[in-house]
DONU-925949 format. One record per atom (N, C-alpha, C): x negated, y, z negated; residue in one letter; atom name. Coordinates in nm, 3 decimals. Example, Ala and Ser with C-alpha at 12.3 -4.5 7.8 and 13.67 -1.06 7.14 Angstrom:
NODE        x        y        z  code  site
NODE   -1.319   -0.569   -0.780     A     N
NODE   -1.230   -0.450   -0.780     A    CA
NODE   -1.320   -0.330   -0.780     A     C
NODE   -1.285   -0.225   -0.708     S     N
NODE   -1.367   -0.106   -0.714     S    CA
NODE   -1.290    0.003   -0.787     S     C
END
This chain:
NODE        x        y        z  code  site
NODE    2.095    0.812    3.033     X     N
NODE    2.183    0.727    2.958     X    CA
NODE    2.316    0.799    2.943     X     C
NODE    2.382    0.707    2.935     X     N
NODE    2.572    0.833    2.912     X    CA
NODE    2.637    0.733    2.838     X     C
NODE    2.746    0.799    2.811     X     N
NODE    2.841    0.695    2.750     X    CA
NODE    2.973    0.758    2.667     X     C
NODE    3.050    0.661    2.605     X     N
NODE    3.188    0.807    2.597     X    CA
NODE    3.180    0.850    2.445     X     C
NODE    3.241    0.955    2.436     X     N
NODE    3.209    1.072    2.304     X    CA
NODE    3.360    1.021    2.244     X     C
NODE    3.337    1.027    2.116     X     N
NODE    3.420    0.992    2.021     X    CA
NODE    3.497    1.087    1.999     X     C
NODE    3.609    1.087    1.919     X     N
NODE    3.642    1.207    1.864     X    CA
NODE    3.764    1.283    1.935     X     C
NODE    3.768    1.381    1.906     X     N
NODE    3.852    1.538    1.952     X    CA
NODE    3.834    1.558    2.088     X     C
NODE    3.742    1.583    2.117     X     N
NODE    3.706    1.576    2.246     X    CA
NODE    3.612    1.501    2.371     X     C
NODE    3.740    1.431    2.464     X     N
NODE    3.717    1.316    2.517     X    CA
NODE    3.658    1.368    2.618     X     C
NODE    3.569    1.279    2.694     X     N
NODE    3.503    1.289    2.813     X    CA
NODE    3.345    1.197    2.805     X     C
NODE    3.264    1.232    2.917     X     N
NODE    3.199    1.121    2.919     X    CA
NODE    3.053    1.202    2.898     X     C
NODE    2.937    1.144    2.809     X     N
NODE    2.837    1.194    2.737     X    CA
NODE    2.687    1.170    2.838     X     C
NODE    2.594    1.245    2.874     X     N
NODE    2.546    1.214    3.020     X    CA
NODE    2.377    1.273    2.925     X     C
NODE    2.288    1.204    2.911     X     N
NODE    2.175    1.241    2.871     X    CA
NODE    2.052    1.268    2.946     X     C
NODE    2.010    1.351    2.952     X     N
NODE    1.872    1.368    3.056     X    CA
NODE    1.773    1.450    2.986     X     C
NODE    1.636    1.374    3.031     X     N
NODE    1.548    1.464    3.039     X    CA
NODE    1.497    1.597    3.112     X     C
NODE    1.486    1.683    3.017     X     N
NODE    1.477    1.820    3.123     X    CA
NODE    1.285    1.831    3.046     X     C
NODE    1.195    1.796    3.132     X     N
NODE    1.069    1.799    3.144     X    CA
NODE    0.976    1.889    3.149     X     C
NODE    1.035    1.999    3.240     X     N
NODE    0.998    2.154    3.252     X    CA
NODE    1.001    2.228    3.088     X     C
NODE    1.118    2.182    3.030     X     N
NODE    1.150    2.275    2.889     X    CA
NODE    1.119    2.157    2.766     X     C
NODE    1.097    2.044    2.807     X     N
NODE    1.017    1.968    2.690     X    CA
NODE    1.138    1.908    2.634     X     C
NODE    1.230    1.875    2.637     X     N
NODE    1.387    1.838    2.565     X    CA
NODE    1.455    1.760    2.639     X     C
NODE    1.544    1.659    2.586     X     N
NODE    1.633    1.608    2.622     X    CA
NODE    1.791    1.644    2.606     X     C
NODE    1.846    1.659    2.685     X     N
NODE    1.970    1.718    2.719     X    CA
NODE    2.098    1.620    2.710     X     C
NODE    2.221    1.668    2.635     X     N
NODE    2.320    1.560    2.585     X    CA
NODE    2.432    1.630    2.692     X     C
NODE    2.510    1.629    2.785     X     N
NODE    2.617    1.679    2.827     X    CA
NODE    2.729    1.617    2.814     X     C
NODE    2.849    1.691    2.829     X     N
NODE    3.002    1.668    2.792     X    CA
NODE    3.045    1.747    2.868     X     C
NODE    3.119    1.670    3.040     X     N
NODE    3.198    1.745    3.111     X    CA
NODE    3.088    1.832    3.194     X     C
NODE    2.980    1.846    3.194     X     N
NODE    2.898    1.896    3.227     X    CA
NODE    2.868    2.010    3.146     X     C
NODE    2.911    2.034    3.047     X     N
NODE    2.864    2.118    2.932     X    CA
NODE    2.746    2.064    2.837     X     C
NODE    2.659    2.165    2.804     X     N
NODE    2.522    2.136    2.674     X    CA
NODE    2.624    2.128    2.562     X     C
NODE    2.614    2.003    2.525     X     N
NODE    2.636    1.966    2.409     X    CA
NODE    2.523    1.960    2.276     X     C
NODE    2.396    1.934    2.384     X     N
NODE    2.295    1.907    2.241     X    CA
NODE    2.168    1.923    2.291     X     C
NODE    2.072    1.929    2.199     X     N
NODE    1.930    1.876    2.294     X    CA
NODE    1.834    1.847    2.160     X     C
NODE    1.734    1.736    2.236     X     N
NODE    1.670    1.700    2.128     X    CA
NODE    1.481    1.737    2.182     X     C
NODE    1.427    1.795    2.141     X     N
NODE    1.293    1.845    2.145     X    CA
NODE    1.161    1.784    2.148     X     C
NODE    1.114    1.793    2.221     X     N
NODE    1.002    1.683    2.215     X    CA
NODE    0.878    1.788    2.261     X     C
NODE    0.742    1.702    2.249     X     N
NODE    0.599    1.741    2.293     X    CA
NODE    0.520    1.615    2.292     X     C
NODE    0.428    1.595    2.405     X     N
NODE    0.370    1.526    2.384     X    CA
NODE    0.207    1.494    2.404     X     C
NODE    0.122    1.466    2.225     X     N
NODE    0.017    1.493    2.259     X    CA
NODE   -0.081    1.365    2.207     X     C
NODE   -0.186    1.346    2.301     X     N
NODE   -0.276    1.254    2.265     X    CA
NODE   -0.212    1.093    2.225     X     C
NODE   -0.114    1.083    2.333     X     N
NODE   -0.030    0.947    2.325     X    CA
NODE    0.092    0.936    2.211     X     C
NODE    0.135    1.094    2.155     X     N
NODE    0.214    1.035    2.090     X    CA
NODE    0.380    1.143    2.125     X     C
NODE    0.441    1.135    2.091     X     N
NODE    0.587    1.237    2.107     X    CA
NODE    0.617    1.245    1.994     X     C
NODE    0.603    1.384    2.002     X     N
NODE    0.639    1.465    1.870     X    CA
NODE    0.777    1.523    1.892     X     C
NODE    0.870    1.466    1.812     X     N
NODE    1.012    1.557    1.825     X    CA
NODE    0.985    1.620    1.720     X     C
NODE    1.005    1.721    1.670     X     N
NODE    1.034    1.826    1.629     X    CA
NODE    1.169    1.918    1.591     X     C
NODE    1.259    1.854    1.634     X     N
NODE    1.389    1.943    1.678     X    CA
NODE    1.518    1.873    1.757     X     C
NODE    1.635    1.789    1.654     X     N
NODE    1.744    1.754    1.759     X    CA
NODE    1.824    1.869    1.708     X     C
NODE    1.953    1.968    1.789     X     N
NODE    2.071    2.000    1.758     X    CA
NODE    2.188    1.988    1.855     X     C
NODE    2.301    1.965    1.784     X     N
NODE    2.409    1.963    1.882     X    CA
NODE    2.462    2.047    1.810     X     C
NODE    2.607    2.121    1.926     X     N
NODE    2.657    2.225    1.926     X    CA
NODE    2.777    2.174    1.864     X     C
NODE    2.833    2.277    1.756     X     N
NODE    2.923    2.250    1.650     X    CA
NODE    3.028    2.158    1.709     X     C
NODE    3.101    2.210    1.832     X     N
NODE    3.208    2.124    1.883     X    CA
NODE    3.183    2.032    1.908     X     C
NODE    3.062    1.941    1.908     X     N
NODE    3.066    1.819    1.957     X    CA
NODE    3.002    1.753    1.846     X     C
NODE    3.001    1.776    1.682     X     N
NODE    2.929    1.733    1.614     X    CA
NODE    3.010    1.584    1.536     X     C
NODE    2.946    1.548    1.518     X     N
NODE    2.973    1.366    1.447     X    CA
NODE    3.085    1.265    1.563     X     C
NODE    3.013    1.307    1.663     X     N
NODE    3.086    1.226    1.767     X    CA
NODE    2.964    1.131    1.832     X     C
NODE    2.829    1.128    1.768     X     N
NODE    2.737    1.052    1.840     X    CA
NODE    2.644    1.108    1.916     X     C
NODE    2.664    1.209    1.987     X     N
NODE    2.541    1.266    2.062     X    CA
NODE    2.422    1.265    2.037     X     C
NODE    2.405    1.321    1.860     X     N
NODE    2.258    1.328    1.813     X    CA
NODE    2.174    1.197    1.859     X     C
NODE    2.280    1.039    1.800     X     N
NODE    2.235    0.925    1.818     X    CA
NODE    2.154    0.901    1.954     X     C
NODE    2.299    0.932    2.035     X     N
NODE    2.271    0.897    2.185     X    CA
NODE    2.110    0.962    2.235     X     C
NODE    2.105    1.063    2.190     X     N
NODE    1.960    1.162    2.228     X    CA
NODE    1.844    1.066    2.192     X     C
NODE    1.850    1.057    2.036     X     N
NODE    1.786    1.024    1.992     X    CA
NODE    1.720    0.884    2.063     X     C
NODE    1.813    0.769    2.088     X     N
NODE    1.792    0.665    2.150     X    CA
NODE    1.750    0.648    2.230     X     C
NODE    1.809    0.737    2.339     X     N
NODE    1.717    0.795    2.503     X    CA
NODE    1.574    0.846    2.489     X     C
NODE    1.551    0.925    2.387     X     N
NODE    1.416    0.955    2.377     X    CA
NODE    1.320    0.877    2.328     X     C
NODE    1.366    0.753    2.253     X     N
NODE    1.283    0.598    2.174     X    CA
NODE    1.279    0.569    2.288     X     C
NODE    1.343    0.543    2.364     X     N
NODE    1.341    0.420    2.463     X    CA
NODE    1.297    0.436    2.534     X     C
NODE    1.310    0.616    2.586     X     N
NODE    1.171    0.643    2.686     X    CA
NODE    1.018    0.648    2.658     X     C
NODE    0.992    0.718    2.518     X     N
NODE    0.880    0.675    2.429     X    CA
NODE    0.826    0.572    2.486     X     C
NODE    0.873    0.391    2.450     X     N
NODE    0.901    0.317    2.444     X    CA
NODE    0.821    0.254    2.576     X     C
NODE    0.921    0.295    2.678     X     N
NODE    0.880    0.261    2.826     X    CA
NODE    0.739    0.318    2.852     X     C
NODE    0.680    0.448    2.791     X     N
NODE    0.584    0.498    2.832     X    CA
NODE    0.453    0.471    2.777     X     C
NODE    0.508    0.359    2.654     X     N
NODE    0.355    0.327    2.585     X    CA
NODE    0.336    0.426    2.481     X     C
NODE    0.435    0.537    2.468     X     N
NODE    0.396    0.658    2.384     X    CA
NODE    0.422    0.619    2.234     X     C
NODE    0.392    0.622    2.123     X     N
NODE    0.437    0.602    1.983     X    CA
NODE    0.502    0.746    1.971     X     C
NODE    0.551    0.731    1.811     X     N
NODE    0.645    0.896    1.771     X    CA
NODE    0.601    0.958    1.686     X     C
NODE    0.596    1.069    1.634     X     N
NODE    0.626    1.170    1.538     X    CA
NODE    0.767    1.189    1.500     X     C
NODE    0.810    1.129    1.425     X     N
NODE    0.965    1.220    1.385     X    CA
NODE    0.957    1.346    1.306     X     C
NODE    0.939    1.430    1.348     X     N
NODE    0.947    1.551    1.267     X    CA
NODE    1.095    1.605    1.236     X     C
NODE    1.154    1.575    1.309     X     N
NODE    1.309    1.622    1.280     X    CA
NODE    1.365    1.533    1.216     X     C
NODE    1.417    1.550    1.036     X     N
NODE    1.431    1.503    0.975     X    CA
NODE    1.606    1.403    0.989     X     C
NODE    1.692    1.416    1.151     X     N
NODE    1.750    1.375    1.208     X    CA
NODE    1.698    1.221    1.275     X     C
NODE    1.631    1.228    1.356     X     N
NODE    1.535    1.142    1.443     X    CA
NODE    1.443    1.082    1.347     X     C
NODE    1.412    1.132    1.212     X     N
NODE    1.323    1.029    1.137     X    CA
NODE    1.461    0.937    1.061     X     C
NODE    1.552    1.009    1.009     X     N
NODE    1.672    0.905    0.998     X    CA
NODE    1.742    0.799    1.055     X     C
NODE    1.738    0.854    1.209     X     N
NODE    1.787    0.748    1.314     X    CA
NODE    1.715    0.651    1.307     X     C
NODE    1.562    0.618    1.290     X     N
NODE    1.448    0.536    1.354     X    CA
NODE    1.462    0.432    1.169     X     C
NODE    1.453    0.539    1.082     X     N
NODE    1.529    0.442    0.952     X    CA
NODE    1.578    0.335    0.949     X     C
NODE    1.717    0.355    0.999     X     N
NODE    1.813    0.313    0.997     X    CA
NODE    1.802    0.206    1.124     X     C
NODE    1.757    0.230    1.206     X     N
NODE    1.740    0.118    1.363     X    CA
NODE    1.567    0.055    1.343     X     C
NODE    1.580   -0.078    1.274     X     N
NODE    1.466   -0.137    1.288     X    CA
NODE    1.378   -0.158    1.404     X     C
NODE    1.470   -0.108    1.506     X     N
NODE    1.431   -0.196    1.647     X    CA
NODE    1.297   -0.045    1.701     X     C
NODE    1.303    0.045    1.596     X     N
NODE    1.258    0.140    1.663     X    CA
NODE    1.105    0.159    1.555     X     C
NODE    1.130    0.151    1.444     X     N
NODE    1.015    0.135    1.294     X    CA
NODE    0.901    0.124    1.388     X     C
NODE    0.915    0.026    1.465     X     N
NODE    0.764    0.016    1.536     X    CA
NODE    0.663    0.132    1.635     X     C
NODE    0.728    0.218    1.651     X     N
NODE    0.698    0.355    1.712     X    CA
NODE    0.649    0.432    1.660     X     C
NODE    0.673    0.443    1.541     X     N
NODE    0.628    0.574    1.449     X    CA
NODE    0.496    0.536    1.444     X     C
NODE    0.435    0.664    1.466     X     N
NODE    0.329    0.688    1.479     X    CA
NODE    0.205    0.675    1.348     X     C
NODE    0.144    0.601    1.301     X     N
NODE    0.085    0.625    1.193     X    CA
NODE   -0.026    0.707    1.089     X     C
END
C-alpha cells in the first residue's frame, strides 16, 4: 500500500511486508520510516509493537501500517490481537475493522 506523507516532509509513503522479520515496513524516499510488528499464532495476528521514527511522526504512517496489516489480516481469514496500545486505538476508532479483534 503507499500513499503521500503529510507534513514537513514530502514524498511518497510505500508499505510492505517484510515476512522473514515478522513486521511491516512504512518507507519515505526509500527510507524506514516505521514498522509495525506482528506474529502469528493459531489463526490469529498478534501485533505487539507499531513505531515510527521521530521525523516522520504525525504525518500518518502509524495509520497507513496499521491499515495494511487489517487488511492483510483480513484477506487471510486471520482475526487480531492488538497489543500495541497504537493499533488497538486505530481499530477503535475504524469500525470497519472492530470485527477482527480477536476474542
Amino acid at each position: 500500500m503507499s500513499g503521500e506523507v503529510s507534513g514537513e516532509v514530502p514524498g511518497k509513503v510505500t508499505v510492505v511486508e517484510n515476512k522473514e522479520r515478522g513486521r511491516y515496513e512504512a518507507r519515505v524516499n526509500g527510507a524506514l520510516a516505521g514498522v509495525l510488528a506482528y506474529s502469528v499464532r493459531d489463526g490469529v495476528a498478534v501485533m505487539p509493537h507499531t513505531m515510527v521514527e521521530p521525523q516522520f511522526e504525525g504525518r500518518g504512517i502509524g495509520a497507513l501500517m496499521a491499515e495494511t496489516a487489517l487488511d492483510d489480516a483480513r484477506a487471510r481469514g486471520l482475526k487480531v490481537a492488538p497489543q500495541c496500545w497504537f493499533v488497538a486505538a486505530f481499530i477503535e476508532k475504524s469500525p470497519e475493522y472492530q470485527d477482527l479483534v480477536a476474542s
